[in-house]
C-alpha positions as CSV (number, residue, x, y, z in Angstrom):
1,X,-14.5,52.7,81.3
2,X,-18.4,53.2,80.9
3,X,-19.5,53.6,77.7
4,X,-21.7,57.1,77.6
5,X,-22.5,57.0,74.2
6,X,-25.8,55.4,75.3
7,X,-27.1,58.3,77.2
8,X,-30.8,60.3,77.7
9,X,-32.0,62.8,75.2
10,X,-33.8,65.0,77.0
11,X,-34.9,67.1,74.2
12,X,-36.9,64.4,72.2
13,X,-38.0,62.8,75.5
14,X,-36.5,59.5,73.9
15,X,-33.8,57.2,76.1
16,X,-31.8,54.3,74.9
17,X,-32.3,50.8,74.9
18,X,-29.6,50.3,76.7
19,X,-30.9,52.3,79.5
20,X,-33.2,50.1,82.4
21,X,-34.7,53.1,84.6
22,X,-35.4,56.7,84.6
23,X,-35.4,59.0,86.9
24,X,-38.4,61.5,86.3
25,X,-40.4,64.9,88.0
26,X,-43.3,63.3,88.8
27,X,-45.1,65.5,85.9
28,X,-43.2,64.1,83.2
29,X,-44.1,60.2,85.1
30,X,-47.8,60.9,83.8
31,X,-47.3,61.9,80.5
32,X,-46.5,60.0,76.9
33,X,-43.0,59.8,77.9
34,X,-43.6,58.2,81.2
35,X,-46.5,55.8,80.6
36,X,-43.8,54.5,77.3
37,X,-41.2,53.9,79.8
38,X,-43.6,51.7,82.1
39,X,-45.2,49.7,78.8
40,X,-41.3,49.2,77.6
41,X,-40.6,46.9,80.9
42,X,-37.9,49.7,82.4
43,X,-38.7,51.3,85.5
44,X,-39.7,54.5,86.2
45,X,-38.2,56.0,89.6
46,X,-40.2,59.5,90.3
47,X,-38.7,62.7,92.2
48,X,-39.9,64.8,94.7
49,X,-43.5,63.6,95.4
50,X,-44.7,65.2,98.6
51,X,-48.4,65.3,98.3
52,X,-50.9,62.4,98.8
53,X,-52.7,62.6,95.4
54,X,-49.4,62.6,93.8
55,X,-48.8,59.5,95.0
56,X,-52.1,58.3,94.3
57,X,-52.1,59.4,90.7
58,X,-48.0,57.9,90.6
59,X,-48.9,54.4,92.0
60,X,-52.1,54.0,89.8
61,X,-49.8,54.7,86.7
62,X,-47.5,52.5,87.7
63,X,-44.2,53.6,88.9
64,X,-41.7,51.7,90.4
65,X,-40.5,54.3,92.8
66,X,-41.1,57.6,94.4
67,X,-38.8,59.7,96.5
68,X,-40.3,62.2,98.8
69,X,-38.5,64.9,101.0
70,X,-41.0,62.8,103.7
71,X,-40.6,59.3,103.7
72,X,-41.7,58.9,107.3
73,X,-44.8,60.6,106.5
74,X,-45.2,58.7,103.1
75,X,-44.8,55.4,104.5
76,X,-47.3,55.9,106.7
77,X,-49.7,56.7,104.4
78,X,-49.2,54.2,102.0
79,X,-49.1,51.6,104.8
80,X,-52.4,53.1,105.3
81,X,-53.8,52.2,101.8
82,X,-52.8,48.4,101.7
């Protein structure tokens, strides 16, 4: 069985160490909280990003994933930038 004693407190904005990734609204991936989880090694895995400077703001902080109601339309922009 899991042990789920280890879990997110999402009141003080604090996770475990036991914990390798978050899952974050793309708000939250450019605050404190977020640019800690980046510097701390564990990835940071943003939700719902549907809007080009969102993306651009995301990939310059350094997130590890974004997930888009869009991904053709993403992809095609990001194969754009590179």
């Amino acid at each position: 069985m899991k042990d789920c004693s280890k879990r997110i407190n999402v009141l003080s904005g604090r996770f475990s160490q036991a914990q390798d990734a978050l899952h974050a609204f793309f708000p939250t991936a450019l605050r404190k909280m977020g640019k800690e989880v980046i510097a701390s090694g564990r990835q940071l895995r943003v939700f719902t990003v549907n809007e080009e400077p969102y993306a651009n703001m995301l990939q310059a902080a350094g997130v590890h994933a974004i997930f888009t109601d869009y991904p053709q339309e993403m992809f095609l922009y990001l194969d754009k930038r590179t």
